[in-house]
C-alpha positions as YAML, in Angstrom:
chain: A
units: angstrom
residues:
- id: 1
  name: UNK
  ca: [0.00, 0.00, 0.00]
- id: 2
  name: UNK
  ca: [0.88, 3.65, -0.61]
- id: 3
  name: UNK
  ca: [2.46, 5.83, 2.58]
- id: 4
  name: UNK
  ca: [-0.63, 7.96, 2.43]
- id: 5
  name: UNK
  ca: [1.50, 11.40, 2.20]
- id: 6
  name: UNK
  ca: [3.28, 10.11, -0.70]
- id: 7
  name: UNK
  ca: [-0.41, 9.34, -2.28]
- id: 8
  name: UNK
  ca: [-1.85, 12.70, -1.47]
- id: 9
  name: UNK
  ca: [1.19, 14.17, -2.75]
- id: 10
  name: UNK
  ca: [1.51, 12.30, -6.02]
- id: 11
  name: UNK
  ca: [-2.52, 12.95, -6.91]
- id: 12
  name: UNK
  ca: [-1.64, 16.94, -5.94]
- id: 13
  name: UNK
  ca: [0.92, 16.85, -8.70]
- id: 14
  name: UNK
  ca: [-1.62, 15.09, -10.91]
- id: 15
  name: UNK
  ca: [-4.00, 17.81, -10.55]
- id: 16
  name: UNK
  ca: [-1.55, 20.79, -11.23]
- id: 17
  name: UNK
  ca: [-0.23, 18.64, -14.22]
- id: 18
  name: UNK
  ca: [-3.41, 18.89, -15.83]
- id: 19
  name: UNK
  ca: [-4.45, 22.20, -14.11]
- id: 20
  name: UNK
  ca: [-1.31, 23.26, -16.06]
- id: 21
  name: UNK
  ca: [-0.81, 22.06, -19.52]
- id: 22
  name: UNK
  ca: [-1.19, 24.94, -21.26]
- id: 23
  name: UNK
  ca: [2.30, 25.83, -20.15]
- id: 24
  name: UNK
  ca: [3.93, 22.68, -21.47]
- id: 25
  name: UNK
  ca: [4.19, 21.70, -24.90]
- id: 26
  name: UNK
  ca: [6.68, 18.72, -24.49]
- id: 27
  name: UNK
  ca: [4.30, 15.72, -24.76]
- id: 28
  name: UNK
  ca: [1.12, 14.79, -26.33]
- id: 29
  name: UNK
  ca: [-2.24, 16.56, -24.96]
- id: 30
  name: UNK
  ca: [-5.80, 14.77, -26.63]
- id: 31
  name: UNK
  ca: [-7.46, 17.31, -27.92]
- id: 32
  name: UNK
  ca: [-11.20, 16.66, -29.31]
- id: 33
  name: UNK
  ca: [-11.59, 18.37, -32.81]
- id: 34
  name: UNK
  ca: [-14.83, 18.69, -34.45]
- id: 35
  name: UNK
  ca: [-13.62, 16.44, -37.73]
- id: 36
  name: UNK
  ca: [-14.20, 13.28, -35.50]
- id: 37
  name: UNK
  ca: [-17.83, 13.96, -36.04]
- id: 38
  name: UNK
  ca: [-17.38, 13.67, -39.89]
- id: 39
  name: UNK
  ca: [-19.13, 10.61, -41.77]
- id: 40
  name: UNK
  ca: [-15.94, 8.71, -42.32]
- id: 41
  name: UNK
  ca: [-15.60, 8.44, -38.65]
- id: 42
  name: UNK
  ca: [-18.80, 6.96, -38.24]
- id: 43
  name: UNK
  ca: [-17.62, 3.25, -38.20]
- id: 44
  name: UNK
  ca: [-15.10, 4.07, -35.66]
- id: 45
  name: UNK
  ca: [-17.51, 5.59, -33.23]
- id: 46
  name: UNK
  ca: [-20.06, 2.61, -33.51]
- id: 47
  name: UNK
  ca: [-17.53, 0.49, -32.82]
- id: 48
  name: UNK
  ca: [-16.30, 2.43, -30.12]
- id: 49
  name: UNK
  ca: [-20.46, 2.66, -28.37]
- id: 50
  name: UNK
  ca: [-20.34, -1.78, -29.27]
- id: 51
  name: UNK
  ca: [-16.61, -1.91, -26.55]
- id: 52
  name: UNK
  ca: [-17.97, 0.49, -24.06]
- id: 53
  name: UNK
  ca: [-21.17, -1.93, -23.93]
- id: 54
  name: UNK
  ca: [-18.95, -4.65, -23.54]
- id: 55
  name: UNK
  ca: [-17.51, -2.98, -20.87]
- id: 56
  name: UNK
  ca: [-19.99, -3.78, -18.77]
- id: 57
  name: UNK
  ca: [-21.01, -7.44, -19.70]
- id: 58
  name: UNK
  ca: [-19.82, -10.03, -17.39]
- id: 59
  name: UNK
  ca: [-16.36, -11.39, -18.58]
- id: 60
  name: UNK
  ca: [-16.93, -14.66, -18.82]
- id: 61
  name: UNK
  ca: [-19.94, -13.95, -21.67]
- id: 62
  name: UNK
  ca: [-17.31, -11.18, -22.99]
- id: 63
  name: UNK
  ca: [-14.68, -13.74, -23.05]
- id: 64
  name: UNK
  ca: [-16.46, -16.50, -25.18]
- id: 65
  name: UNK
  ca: [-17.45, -13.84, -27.75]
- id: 66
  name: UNK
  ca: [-14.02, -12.97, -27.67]
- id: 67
  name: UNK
  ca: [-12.76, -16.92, -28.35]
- id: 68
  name: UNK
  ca: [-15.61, -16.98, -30.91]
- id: 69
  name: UNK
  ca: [-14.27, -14.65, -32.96]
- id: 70
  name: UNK
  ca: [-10.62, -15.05, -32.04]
- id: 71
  name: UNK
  ca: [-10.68, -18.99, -33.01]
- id: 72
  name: UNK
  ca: [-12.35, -18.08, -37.19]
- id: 73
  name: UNK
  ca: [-9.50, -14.78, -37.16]
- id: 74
  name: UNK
  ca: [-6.61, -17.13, -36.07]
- id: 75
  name: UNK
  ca: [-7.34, -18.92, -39.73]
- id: 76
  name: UNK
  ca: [-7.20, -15.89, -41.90]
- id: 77
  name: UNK
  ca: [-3.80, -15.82, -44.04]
- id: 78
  name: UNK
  ca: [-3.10, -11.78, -43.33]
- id: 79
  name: UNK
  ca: [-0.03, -10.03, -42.82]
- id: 80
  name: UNK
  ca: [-0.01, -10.59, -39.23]
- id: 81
  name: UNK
  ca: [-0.96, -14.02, -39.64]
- id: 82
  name: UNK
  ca: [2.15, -14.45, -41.25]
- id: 83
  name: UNK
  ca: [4.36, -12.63, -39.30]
- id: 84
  name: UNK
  ca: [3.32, -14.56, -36.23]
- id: 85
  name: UNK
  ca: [4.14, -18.09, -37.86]
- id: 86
  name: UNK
  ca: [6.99, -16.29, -38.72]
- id: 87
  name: UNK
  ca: [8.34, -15.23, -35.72]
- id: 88
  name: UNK
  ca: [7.05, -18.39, -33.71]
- id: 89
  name: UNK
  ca: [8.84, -20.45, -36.04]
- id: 90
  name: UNK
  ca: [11.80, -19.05, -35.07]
- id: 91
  name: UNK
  ca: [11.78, -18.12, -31.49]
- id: 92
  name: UNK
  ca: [10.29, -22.09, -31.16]
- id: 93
  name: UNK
  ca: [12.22, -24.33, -33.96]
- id: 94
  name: UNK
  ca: [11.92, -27.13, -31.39]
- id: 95
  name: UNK
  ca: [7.96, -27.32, -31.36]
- id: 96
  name: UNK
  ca: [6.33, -29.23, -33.43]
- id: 97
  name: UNK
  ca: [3.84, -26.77, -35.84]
- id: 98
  name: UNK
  ca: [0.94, -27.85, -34.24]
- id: 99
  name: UNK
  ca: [2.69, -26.48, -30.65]
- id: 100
  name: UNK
  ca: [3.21, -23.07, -32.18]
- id: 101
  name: UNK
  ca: [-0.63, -22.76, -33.68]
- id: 102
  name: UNK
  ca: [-1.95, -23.96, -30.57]
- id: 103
  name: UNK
  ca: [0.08, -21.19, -29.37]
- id: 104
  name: UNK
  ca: [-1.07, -18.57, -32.28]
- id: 105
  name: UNK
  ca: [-4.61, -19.62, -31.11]
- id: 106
  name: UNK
  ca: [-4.20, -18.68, -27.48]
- id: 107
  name: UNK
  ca: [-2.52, -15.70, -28.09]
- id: 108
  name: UNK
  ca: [-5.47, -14.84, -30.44]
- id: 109
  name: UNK
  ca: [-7.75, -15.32, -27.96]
- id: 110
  name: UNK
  ca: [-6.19, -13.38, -25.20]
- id: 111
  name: UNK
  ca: [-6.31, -10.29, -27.67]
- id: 112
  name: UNK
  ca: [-9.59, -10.64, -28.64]
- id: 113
  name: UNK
  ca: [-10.73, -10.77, -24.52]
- id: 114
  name: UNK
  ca: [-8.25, -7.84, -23.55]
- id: 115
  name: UNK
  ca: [-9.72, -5.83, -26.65]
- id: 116
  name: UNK
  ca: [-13.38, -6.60, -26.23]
- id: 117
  name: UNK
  ca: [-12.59, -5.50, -22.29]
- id: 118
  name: UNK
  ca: [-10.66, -2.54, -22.97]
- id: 119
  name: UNK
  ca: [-12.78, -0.28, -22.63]
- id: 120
  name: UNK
  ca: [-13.33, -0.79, -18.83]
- id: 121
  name: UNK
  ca: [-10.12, 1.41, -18.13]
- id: 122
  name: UNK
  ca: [-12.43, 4.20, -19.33]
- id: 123
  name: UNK
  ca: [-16.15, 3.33, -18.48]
- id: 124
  name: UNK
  ca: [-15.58, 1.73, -15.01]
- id: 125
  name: UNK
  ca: [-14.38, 3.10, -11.72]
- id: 126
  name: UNK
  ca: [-11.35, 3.19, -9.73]
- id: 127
  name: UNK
  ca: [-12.66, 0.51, -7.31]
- id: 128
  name: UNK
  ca: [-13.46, -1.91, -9.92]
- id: 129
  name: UNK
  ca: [-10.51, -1.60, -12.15]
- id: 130
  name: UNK
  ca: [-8.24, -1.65, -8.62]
- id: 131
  name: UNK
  ca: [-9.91, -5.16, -8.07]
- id: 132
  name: UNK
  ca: [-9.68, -6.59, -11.21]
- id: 133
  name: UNK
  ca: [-5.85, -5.37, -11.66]
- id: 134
  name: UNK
  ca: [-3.59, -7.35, -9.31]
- id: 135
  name: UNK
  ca: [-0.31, -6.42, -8.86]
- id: 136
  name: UNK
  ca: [2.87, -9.06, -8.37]
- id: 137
  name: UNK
  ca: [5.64, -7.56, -6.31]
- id: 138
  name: UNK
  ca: [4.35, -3.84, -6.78]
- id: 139
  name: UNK
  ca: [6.73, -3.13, -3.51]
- id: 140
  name: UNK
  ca: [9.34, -3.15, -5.60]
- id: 141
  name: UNK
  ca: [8.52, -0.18, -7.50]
- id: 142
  name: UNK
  ca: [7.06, 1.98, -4.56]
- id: 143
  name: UNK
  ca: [10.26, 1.03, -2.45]
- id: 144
  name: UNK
  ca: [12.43, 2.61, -5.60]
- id: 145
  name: UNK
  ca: [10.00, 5.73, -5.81]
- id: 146
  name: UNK
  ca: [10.25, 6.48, -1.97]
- id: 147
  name: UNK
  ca: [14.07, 6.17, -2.11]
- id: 148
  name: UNK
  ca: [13.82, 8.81, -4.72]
- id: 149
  name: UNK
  ca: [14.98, 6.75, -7.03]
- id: 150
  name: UNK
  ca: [14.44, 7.57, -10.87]
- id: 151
  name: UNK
  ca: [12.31, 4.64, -12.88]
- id: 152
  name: UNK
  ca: [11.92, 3.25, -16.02]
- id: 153
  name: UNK
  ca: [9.32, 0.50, -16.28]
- id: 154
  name: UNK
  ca: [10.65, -2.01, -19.10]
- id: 155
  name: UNK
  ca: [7.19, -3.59, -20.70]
- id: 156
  name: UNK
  ca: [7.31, -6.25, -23.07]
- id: 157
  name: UNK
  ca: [4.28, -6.14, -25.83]
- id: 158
  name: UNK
  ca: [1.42, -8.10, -23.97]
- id: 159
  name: UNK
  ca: [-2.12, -7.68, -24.94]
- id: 160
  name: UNK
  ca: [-2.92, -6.17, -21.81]
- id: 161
  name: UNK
  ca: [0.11, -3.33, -22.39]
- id: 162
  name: UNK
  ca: [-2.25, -0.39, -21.41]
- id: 163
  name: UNK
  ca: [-3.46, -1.51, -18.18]
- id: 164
  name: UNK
  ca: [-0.11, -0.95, -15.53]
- id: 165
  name: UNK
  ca: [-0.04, 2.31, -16.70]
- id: 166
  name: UNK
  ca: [-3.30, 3.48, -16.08]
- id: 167
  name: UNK
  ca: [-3.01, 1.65, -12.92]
- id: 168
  name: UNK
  ca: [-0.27, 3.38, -11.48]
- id: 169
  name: UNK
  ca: [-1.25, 6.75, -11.99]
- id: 170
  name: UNK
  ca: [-4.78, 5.98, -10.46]
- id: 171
  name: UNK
  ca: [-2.49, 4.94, -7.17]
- id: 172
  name: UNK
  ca: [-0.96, 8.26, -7.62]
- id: 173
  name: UNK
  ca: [2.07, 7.28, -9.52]
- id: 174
  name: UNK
  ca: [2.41, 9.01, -12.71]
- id: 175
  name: UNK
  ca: [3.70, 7.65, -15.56]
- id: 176
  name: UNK
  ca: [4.82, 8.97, -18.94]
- id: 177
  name: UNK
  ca: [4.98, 6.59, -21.74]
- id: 178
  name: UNK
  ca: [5.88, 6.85, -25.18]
- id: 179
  name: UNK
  ca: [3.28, 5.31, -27.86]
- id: 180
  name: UNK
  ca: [3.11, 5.23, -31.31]
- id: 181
  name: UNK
  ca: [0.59, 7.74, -33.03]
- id: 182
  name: UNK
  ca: [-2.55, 5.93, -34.80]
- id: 183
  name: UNK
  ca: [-3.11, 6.25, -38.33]
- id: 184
  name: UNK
  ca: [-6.66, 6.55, -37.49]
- id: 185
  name: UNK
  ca: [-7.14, 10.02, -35.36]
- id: 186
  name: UNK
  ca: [-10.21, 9.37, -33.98]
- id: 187
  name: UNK
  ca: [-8.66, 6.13, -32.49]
- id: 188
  name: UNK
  ca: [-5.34, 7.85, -31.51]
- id: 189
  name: UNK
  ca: [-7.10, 10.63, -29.41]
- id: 190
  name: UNK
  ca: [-9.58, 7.66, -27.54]
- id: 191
  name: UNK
  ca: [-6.84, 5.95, -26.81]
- id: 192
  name: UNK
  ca: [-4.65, 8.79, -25.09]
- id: 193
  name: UNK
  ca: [-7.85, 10.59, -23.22]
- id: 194
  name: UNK
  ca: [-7.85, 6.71, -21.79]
- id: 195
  name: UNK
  ca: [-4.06, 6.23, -21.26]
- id: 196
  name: UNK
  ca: [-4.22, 9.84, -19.19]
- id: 197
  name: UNK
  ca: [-7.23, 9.28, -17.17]
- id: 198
  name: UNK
  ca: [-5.97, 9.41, -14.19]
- id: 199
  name: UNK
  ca: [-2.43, 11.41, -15.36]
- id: 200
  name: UNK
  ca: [0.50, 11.32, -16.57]
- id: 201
  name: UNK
  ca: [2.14, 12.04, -20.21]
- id: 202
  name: UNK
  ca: [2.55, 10.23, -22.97]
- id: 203
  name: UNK
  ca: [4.92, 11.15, -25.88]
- id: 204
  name: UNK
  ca: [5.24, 10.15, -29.43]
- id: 205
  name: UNK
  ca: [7.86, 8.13, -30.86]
- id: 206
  name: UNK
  ca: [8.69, 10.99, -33.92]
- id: 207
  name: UNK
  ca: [9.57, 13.29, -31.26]
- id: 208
  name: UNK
  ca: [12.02, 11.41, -29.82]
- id: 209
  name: UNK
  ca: [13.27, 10.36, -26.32]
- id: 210
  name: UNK
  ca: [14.35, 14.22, -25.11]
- id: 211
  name: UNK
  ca: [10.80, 14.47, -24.12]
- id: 212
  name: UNK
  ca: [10.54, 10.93, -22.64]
- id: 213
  name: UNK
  ca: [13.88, 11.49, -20.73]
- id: 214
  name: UNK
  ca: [12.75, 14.60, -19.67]
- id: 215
  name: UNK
  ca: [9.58, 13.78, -17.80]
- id: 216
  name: UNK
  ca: [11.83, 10.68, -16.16]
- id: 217
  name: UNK
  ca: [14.02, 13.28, -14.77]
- id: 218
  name: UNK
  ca: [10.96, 15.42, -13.09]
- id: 219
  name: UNK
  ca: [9.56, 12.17, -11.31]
- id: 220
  name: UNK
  ca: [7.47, 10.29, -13.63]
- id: 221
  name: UNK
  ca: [8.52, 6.40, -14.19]
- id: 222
  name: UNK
  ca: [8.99, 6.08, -17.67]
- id: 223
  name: UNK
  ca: [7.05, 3.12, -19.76]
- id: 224
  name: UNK
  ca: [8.98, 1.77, -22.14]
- id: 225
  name: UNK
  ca: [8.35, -1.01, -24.57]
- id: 226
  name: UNK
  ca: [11.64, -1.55, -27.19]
- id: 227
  name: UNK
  ca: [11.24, -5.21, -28.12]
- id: 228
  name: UNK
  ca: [9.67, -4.13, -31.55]
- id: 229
  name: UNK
  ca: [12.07, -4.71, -34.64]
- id: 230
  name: UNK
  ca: [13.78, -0.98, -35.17]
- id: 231
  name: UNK
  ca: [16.11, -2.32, -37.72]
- id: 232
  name: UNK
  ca: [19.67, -2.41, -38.38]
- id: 233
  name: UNK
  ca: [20.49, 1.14, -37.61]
- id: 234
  name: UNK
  ca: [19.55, 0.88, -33.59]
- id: 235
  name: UNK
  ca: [19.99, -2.47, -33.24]
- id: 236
  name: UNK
  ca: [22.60, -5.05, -32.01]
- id: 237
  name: UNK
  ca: [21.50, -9.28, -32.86]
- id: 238
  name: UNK
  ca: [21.39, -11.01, -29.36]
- id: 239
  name: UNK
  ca: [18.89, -14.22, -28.37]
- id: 240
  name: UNK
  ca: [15.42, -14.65, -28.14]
- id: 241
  name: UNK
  ca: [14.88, -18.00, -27.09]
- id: 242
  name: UNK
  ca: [15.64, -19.56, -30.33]
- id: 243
  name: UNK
  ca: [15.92, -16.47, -33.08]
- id: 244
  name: UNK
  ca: [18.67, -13.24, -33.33]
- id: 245
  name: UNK
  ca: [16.76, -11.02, -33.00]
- id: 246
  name: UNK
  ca: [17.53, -7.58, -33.65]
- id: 247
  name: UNK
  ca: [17.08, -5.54, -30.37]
- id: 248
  name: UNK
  ca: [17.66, -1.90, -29.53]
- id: 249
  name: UNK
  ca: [21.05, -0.96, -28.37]
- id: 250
  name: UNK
  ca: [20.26, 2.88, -27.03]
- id: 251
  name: UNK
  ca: [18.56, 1.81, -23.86]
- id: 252
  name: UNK
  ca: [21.23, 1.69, -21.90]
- id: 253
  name: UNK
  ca: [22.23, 5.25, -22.60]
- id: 254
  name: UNK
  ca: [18.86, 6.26, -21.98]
- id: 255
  name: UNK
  ca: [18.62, 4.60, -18.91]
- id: 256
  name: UNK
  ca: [22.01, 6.62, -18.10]
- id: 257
  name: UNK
  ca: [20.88, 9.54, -18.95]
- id: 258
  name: UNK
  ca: [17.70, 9.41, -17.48]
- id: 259
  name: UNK
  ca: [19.57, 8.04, -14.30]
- id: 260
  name: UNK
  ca: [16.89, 5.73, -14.19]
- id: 261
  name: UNK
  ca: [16.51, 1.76, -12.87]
- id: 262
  name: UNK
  ca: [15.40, -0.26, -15.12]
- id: 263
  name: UNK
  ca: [12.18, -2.28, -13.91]
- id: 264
  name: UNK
  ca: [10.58, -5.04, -16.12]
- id: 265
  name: UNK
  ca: [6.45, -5.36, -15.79]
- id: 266
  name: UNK
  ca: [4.74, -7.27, -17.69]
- id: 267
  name: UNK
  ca: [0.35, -7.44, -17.39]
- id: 268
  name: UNK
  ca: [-1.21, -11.00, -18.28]
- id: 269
  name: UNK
  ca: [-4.57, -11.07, -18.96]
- id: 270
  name: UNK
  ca: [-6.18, -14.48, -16.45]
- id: 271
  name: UNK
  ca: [-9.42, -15.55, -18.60]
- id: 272
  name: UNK
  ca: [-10.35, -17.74, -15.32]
- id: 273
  name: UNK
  ca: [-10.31, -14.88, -13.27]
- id: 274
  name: UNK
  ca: [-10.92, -11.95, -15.95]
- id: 275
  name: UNK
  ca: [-8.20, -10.20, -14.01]
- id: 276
  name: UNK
  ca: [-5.40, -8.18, -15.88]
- id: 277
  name: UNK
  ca: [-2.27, -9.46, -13.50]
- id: 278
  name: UNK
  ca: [0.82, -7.52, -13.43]
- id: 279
  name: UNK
  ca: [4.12, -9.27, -12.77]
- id: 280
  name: UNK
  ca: [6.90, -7.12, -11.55]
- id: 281
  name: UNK
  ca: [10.38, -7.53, -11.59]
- id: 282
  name: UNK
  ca: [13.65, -6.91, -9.79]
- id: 283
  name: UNK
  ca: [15.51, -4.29, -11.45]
- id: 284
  name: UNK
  ca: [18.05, -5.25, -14.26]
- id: 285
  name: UNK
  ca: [21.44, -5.29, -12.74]
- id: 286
  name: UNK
  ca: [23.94, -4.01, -13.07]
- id: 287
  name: UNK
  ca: [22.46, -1.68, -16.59]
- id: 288
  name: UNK
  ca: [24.42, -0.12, -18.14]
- id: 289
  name: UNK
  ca: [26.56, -2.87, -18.07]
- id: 290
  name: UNK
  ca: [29.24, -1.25, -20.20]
- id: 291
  name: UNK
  ca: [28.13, -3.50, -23.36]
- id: 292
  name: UNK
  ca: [25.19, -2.94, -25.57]
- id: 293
  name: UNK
  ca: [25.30, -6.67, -26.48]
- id: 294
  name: UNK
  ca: [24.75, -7.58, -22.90]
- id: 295
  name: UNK
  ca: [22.49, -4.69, -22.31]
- id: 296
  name: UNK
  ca: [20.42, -6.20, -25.00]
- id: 297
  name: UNK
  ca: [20.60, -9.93, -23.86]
- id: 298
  name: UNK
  ca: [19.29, -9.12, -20.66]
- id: 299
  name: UNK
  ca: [16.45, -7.19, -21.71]
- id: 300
  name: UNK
  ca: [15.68, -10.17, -24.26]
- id: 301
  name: UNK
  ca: [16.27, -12.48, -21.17]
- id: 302
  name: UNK
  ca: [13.83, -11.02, -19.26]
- id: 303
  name: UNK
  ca: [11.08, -11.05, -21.77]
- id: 304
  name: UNK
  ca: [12.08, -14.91, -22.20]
- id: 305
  name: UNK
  ca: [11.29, -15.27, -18.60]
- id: 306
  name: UNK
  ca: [7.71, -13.49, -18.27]
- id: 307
  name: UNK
  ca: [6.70, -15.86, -21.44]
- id: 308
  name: UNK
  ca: [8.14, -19.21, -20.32]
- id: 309
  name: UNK
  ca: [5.14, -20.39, -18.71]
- id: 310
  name: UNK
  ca: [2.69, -18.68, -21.01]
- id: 311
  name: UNK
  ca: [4.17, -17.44, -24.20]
- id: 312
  name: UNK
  ca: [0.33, -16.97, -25.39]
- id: 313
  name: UNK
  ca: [0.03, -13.50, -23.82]
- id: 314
  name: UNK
  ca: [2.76, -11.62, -26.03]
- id: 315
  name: UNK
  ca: [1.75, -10.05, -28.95]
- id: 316
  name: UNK
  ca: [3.32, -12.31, -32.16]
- id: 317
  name: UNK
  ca: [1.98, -10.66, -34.87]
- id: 318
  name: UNK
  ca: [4.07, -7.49, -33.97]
- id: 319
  name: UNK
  ca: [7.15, -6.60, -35.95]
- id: 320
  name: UNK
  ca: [9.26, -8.76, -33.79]
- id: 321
  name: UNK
  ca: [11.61, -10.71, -36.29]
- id: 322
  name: UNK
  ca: [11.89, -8.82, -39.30]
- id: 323
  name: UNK
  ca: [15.94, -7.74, -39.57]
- id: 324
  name: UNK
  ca: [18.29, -11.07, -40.15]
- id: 325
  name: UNK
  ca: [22.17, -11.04, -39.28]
- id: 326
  name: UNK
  ca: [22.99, -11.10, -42.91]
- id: 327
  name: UNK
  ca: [21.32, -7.94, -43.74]
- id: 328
  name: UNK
  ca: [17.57, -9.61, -45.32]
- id: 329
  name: UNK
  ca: [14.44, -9.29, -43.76]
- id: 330
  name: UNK
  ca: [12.01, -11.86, -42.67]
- id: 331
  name: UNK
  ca: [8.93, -10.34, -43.72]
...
């Protein structure tokens, strides 16, 4: 539990932050704008009213809807299809192909049941989204905050990546994040006005990681996801479980120069529960190690342990595996 000055004084500075954003300009601020009532937004916003009423549908009925769907998708030959055999082929060479679709299948699943839920960060209160998000070792990250310690929150891509976030700021720690803008603006702004209900900042990638490192320096823990594919350029090849993969070399300097810890979290979705559960982590040690290969490795080895038991709640379709070693691409 939260030392209840450190609470009051953490929600304080959540309230200025937003009393206040006209005065900053450094990260993203949602921002309605009358073109999201134009026709070609009209199949966004119904499907938009459909989530918000399956916000408040039991899980369990939301959950086999979810499988329904999730089980005829998982057959589809798409891009992402393909990039998940892809990169399950490799990361798994050992399974036999009907262990990685099984697999595919899960993983399927748990996206469809996170996505047809999501929209209970938004529509439902603190209480209930407090007791259906359970936090694994959370002590370790208030311990860190209350030592003053600087924070930067290493989360792999699960389906459930939005929910630790929100989380944390509603238990009056802020976070700042950086996301990806959506090609879609109606979609981009929903998703932000969710990501910053509570607080916080989030930043996009095109304006770099000043921002990011910035609001890391001022207090907020930092939420960081880099085990996309960024190609060659920012890359070193180190292990995941069975594939190089190419992995971002530049978080160790930001992690130096935001004189930040890094902390791996990673949320699960439970479909017997319908909980989100987030699994924290002891800070990587010692990072910087002095080597962005082994910098790299142990990010890579962390995400190999979060998935060992359950590699069905990471997000394969994702540009995980494109680069190769000898300069091709996967894809």
């Amino acid at each position: 539990m939260l030392k209840p000055t450190f609470c009051f004084t953490a929600r304080f500075s959540c309230s200025c932050d937003y009393m206040n954003k006209k005065f900053s300009t450094h990260y993203y601020l949602p921002k309605f704008e009358w073109v999201f009532l134009h026709p070609r937004f009209w199949g966004t916003w119904l499907g938009t009213f459909f989530v918000i009423i399956l916000a408040f549908v039991p899980f369990r009925l939301r959950d086999r809807f979810a499988e329904f769907i999730a089980k005829r998708l998982v057959k589809l030959n798409n891009r992402a299809k393909k990039r998940a055999v892809i990169n399950l082929q490799q990361c798994f060479p050992e399974k036999t192909e009907e262990e990685r679709f099984a697999i595919l299948e899960q993983s399927y699943i748990n996206a469809g049941c996170v996505m047809c839920g999501f929209a209970t960060i938004m529509m439902r209160s603190k209480q209930y989204l407090k007791k259906h998000t359970l936090f694994h070792n959370e002590e370790l990250i208030i311990d860190l905050v209350e030592q003053g310690e600087k924070i930067i929150l290493f989360v792999p891509h699960s389906w459930a990546i939005d929910y630790p976030a929100v989380q944390l700021a509603s238990r009056g720690l802020l976070v700042a994040a950086m996301v990806k803008k959506q090609k879609n603006s109606l979609i981009n702004w929903l998703m932000n006005v969710q990501r910053l209900k509570y607080g916080g900042r989030t930043h996009e990638r095109s304006d770099g990681v000043k921002p990011f490192i910035k609001s890391i320096r001022e207090g907020y823990l930092g939420h960081y996801s880099p085990d996309e594919d960024h190609g060659f350029e920012h890359s070193v090849f180190v292990p995941l479980f069975g594939a190089q993969k190419a992995t971002l070399s530049g978080v160790g300097r930001l992690a130096k120069l935001s004189q930040a810890k890094i902390v791996p979290l990673m949320p699960v979705y439970n479909r017997a529960t319908g909980n989100v559960e987030v699994i924290v982590q002891l800070p990587i040690a010692p990072f910087p190690s002095g080597s962005e290969e082994i910098d790299a490795r142990m990010m890579n080895e962390r995400i190999e342990q979060f998935l060992k038991s359950d590699p069905s709640q990471y997000m394969w379709i994702m540009n995980l595996l494109r680069s190769r070693p000898d300069g091709g691409q996967n894809y």
